[in-house]
GULOZA-425265 format. One line per 10 residues: number of its first residue (from 0); their letters; for each residue x, y, z of N, C-alpha, C, CB. Coordinates in steps of 0.1 Angstrom, whole numbers. Glycine has a CB too. Layout:
// GULOZA-425265
NUM> A> X:Y:Z:X:Y:Z:X:Y:Z:X:Y:Z ~ ...
***
This chain:
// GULOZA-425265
0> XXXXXXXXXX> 323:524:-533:334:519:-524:327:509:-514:341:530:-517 ~ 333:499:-512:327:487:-509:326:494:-489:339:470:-515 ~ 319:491:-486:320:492:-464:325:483:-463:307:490:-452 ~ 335:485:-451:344:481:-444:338:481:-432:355:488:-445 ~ 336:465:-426:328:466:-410:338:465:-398:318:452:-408 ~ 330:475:-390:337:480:-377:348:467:-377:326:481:-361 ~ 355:475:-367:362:465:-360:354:460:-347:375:470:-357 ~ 358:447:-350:353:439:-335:335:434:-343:352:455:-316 ~ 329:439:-352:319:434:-357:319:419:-368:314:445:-363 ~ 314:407:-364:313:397:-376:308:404:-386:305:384:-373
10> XXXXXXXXXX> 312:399:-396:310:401:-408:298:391:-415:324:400:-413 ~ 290:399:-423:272:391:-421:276:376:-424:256:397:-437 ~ 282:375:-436:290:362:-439:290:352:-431:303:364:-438 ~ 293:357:-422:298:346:-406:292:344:-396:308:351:-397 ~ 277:349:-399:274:349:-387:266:334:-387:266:364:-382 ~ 258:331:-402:254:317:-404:258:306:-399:253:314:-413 ~ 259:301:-391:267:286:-394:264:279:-399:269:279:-386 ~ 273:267:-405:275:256:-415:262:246:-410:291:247:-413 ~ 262:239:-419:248:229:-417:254:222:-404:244:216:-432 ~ 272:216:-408:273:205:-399:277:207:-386:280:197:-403
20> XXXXXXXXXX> 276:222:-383:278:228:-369:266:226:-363:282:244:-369 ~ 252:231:-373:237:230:-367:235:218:-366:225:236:-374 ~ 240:209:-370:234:195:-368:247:191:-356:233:183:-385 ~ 257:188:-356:264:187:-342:261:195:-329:277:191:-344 ~ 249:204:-330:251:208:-317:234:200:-315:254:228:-313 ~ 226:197:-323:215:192:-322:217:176:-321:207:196:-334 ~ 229:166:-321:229:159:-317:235:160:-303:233:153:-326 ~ 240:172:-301:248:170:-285:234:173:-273:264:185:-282 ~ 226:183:-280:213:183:-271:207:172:-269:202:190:-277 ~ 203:162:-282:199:148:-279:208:138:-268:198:142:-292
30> XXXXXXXXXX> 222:143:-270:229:136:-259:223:141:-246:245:137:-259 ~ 225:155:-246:224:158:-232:206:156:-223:231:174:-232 ~ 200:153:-234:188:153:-230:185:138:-227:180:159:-240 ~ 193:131:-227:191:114:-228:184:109:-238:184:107:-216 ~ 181:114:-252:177:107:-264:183:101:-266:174:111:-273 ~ 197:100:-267:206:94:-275:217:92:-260:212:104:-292 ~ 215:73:-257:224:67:-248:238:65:-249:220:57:-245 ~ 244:65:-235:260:60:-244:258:51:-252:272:54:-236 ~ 268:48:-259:271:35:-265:261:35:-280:267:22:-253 ~ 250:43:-275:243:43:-291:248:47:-303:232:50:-291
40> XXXXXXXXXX> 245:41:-316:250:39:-329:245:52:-334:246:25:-337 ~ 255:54:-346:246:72:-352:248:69:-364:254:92:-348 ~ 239:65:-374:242:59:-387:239:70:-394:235:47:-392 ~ 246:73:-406:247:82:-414:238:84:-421:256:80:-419 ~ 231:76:-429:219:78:-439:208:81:-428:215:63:-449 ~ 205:76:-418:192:79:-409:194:90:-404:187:68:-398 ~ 205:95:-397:207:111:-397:203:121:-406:218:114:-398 ~ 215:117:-421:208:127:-431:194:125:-432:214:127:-445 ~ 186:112:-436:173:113:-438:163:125:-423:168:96:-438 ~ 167:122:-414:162:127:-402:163:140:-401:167:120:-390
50> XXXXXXXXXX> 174:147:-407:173:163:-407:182:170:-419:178:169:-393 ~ 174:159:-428:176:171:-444:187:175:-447:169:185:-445 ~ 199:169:-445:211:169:-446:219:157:-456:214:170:-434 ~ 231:161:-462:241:152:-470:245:143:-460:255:160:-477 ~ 251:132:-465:260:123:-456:270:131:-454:264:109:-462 ~ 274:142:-468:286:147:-464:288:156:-450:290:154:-475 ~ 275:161:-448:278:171:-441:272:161:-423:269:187:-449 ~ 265:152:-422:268:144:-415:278:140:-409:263:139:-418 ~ 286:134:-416:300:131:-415:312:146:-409:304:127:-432 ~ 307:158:-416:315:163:-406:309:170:-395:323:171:-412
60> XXXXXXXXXX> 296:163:-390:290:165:-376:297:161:-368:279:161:-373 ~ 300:142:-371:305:134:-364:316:134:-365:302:126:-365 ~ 323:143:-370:341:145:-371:345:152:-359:347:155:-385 ~ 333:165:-362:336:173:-348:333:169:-333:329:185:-349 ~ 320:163:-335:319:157:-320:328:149:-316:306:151:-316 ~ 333:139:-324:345:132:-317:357:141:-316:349:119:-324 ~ 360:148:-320:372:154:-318:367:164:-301:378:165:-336 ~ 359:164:-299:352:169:-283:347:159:-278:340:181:-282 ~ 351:151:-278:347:134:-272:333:131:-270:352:131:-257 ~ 324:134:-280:312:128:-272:307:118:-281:301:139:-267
70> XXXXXXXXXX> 315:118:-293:316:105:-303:326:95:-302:316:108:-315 ~ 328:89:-306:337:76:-309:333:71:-322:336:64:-299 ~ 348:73:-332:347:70:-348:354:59:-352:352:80:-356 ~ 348:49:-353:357:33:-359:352:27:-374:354:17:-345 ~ 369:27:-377:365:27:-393:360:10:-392:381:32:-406 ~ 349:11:-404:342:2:-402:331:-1:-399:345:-2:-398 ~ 332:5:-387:321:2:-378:309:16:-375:328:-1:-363 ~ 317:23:-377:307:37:-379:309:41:-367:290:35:-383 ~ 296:54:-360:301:63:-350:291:58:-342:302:78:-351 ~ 293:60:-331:285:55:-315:287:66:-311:292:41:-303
80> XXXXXXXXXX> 277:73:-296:278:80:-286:290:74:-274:264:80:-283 ~ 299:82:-271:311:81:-263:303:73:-252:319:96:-259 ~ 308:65:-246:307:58:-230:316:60:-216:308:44:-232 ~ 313:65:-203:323:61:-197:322:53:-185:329:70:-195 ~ 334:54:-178:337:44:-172:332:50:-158:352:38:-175 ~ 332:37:-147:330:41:-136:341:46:-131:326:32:-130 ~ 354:45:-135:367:56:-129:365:70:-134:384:53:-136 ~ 358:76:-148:352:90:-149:343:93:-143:349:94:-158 ~ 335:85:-134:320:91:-131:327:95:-115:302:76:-132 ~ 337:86:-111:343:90:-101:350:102:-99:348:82:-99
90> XXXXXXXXXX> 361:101:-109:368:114:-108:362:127:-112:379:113:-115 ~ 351:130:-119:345:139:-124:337:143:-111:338:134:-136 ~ 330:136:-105:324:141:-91:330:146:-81:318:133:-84 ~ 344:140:-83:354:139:-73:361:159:-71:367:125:-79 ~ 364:160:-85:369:174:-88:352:182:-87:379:175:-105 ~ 343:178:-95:330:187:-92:329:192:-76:316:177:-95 ~ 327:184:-71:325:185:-55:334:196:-47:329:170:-49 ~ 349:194:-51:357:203:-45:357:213:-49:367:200:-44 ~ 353:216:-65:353:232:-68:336:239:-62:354:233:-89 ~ 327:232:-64:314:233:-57:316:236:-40:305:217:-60
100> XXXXXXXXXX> 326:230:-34:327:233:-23:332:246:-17:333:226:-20 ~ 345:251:-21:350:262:-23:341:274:-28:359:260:-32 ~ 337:268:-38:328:286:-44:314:282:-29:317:285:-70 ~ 308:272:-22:299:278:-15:306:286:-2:289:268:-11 ~ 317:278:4:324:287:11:324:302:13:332:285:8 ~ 335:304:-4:336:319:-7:325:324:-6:342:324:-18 ~ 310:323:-15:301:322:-11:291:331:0:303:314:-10 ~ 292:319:11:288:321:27:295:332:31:291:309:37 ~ 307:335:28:320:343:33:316:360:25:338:334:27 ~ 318:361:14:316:374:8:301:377:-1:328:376:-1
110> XXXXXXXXXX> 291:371:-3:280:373:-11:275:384:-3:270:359:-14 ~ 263:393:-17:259:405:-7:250:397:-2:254:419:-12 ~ 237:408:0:225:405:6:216:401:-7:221:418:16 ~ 215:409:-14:207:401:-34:213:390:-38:209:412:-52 ~ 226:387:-35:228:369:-37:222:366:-27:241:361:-37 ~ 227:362:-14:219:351:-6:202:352:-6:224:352:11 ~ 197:365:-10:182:365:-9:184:353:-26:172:386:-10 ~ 188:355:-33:186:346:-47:192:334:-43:193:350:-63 ~ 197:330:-37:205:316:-31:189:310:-22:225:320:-17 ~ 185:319:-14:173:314:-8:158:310:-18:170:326:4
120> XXXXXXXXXX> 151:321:-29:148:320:-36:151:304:-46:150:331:-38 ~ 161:304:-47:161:294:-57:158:280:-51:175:294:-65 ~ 162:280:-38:163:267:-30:145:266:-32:171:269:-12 ~ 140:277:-25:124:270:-24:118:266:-36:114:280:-19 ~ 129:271:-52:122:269:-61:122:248:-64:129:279:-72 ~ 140:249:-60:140:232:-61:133:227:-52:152:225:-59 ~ 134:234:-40:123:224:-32:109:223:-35:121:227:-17 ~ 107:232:-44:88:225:-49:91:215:-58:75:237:-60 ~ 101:221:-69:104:210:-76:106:190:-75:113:216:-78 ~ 107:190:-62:112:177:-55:100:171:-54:120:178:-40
130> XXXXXXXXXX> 92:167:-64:80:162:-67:76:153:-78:75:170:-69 ~ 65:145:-78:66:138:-88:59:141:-98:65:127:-86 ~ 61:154:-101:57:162:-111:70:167:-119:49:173:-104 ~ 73:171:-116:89:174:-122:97:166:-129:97:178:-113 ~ 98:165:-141:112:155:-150:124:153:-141:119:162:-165 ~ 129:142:-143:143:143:-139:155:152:-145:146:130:-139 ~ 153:156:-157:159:172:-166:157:178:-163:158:178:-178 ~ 143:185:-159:143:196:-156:149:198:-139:128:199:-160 ~ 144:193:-133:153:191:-119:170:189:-122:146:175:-112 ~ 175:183:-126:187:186:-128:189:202:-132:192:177:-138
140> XXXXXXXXXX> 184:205:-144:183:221:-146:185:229:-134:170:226:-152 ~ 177:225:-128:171:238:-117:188:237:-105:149:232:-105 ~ 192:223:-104:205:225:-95:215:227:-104:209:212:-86 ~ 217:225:-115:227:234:-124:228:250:-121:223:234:-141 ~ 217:251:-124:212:266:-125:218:271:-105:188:268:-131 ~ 217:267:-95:221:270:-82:237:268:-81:214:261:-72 ~ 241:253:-90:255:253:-88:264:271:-93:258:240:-99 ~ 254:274:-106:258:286:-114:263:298:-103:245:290:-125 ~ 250:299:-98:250:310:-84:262:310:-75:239:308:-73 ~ 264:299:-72:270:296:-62:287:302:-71:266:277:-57
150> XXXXXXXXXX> 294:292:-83:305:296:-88:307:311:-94:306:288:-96 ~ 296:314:-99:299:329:-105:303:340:-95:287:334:-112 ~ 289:337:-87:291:348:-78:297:343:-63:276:356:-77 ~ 306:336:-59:317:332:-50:330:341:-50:322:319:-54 ~ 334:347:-59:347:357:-61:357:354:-64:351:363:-52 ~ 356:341:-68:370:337:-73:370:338:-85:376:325:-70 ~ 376:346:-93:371:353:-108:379:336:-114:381:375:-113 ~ 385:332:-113:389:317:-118:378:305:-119:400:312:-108 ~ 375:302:-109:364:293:-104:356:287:-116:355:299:-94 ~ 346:304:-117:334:300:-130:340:291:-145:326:318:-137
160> XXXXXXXXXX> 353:299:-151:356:290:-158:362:276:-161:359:295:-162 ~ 366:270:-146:372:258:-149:361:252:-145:384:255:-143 ~ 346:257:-137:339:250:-135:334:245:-147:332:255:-129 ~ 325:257:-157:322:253:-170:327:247:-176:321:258:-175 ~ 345:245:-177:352:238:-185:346:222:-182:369:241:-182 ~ 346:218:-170:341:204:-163:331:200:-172:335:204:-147 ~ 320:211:-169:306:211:-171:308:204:-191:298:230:-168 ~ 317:216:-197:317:210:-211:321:200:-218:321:216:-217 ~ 328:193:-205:333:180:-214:328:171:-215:341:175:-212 ~ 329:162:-228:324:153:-234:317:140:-222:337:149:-244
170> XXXXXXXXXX> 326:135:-212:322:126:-205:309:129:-197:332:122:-198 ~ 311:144:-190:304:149:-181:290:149:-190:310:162:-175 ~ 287:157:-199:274:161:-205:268:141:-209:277:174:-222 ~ 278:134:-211:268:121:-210:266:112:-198:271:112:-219 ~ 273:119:-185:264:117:-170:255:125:-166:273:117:-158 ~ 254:140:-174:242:140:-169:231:145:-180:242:149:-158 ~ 237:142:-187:224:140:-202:215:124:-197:235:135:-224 ~ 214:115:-189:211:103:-181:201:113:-167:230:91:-175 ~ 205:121:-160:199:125:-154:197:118:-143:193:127:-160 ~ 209:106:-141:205:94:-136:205:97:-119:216:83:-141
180> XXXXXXXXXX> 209:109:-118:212:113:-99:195:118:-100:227:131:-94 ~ 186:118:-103:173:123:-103:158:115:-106:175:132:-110 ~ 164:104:-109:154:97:-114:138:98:-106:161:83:-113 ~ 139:95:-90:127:94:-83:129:102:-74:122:81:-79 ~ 112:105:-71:108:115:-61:123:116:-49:91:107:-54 ~ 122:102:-48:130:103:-33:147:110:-36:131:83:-26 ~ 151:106:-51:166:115:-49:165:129:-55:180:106:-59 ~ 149:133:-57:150:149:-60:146:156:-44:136:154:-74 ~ 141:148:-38:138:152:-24:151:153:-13:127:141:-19 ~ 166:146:-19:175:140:-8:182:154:-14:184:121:-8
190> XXXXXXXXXX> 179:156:-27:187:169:-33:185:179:-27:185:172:-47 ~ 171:177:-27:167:193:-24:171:198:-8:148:196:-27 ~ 169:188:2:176:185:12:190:191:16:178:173:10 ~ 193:186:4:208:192:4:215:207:2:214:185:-6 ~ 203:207:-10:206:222:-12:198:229:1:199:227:-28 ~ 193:226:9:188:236:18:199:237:30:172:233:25 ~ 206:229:30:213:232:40:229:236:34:213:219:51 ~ 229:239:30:240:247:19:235:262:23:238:242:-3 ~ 219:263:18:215:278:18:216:281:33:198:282:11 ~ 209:274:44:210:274:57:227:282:61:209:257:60
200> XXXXXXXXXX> 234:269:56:249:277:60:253:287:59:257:275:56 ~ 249:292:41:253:306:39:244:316:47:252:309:23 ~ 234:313:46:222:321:59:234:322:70:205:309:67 ~ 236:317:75:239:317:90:258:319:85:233:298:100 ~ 263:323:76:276:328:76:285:316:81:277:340:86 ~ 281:303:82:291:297:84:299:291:75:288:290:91 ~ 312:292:70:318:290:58:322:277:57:328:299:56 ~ 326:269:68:331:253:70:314:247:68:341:249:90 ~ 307:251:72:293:244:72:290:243:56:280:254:83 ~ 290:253:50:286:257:35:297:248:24:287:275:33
210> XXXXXXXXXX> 307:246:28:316:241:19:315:224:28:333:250:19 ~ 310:219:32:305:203:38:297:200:29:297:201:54 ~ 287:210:27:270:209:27:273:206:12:258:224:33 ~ 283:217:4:283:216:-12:288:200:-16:296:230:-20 ~ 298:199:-8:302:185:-8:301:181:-8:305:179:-7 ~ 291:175:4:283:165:3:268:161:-7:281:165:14 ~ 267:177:-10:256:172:-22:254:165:-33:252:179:-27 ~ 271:171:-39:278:162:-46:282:153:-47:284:164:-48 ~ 285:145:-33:287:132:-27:274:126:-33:288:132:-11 ~ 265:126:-22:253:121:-25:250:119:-38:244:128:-19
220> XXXXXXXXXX> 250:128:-47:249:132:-67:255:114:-71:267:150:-76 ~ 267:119:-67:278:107:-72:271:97:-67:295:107:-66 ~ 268:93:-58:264:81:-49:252:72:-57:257:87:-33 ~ 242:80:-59:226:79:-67:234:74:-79:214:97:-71 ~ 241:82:-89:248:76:-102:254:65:-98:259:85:-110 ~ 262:62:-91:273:47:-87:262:36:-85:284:48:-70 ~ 251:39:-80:239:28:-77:237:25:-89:224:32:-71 ~ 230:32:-99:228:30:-111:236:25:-122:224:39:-114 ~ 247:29:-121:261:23:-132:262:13:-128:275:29:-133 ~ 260:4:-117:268:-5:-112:257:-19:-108:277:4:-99
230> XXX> 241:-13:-111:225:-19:-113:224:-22:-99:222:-35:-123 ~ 231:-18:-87:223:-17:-77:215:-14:-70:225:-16:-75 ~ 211:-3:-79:193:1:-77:185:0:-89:189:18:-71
***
């Protein structure tokens, strides 16, 4: 008699994924890692050659990533890495900022004493980081990873997921797959800046101070990118 698996267990079957799932998420890493710029071309034969794959199953790499925007498919012309505009780099900071603000608030307001000691912890970690030793990825990492703290454990059981929802979309992962708010010593040092007086606030319980401080970090974020999109620095 054949087993019947639990309920709630995948079935072994399922647990593999398809080639062109493993290769779409290995091109979205290369996005997000800045290998692969906006606007850059993704030709089909140099793909399959590059990781031992069919065109066919290439093809439905790049079916799926555009249908999550981080491709663009023109017949003809083949597939490019999605681009955006300076009105998304805006509005995307614009909503970042205010949900970033809120969760440091709540934050400052209800976190125990093992969050703000890890809210403090992590800060000293970016502030070593704020060196010119440190990639501009991995430094982004490390304020992802604080933003995380900050949304999860804020209390608004809502928050974390519309945060991540931001975080997942197509436009966002190719502003900061660029990394472009981090480039030099000096905007990992204005960051880290920032983040200390965020932690400061929550130290000191002041909830209007902590929700400025998130904001403005984010400000500033946006600011560093608008230089760069726009070749002002």
């Amino acid at each position: 008699m054949a087993r019947v698996a639990p309920s709630g267990e995948i079935p072994l079957g399922r647990l593999v994924k398809p080639l062109s799932e493993q290769l779409a998420e290995r091109i979205l890493d290369d996005v997000k890692a800045g290998r692969l710029p906006p606007g850059e071309r993704l030709k089909e034969e140099e793909l399959a050659q590059t990781h031992a794959v069919s065109r066919a199953t290439v093809r439905e790499a790049l079916i799926a990533l555009a249908r999550q925007g981080h491709v663009v498919r023109t017949p003809r012309f083949g597939a490019r890495i999605a681009e955006f505009s300076r009105r998304d780099l805006d509005d995307l900071f614009e909503l970042r900022a205010a949900l970033l603000a809120v969760a440091a608030g709540r934050f400052a307001r209800d976190a125990d004493d093992a969050g703000r000691q890890k809210l403090q912890d992590m800060v000293r970690t970016i502030e070593a980081a704020a060196d010119g030793k440190t990639t501009p990825q991995a430094f982004a990492t490390l304020s992802i990873r604080l933003q995380t703290l900050l949304t999860e454990q804020c209390g608004n059981n809502h928050l974390p997921a519309i945060y991540g929802r931001l975080a997942e979309m197509g436009t966002w992962q190719l502003i900061r797959g660029q990394a472009s708010s981090f480039l030099n010593v000096e905007d990992r040092r204005e960051s880290a800046v920032d983040w200390r007086h965020v932690a400061d606030c929550v130290a000191a319980v002041d909830i209007a101070g902590a929700e400025l401080a998130a904001r403005l970090l984010l400000e500033h974020s946006a600011e560093r990118v608008r230089q760069r999109y726009d070749g002002t620095d």
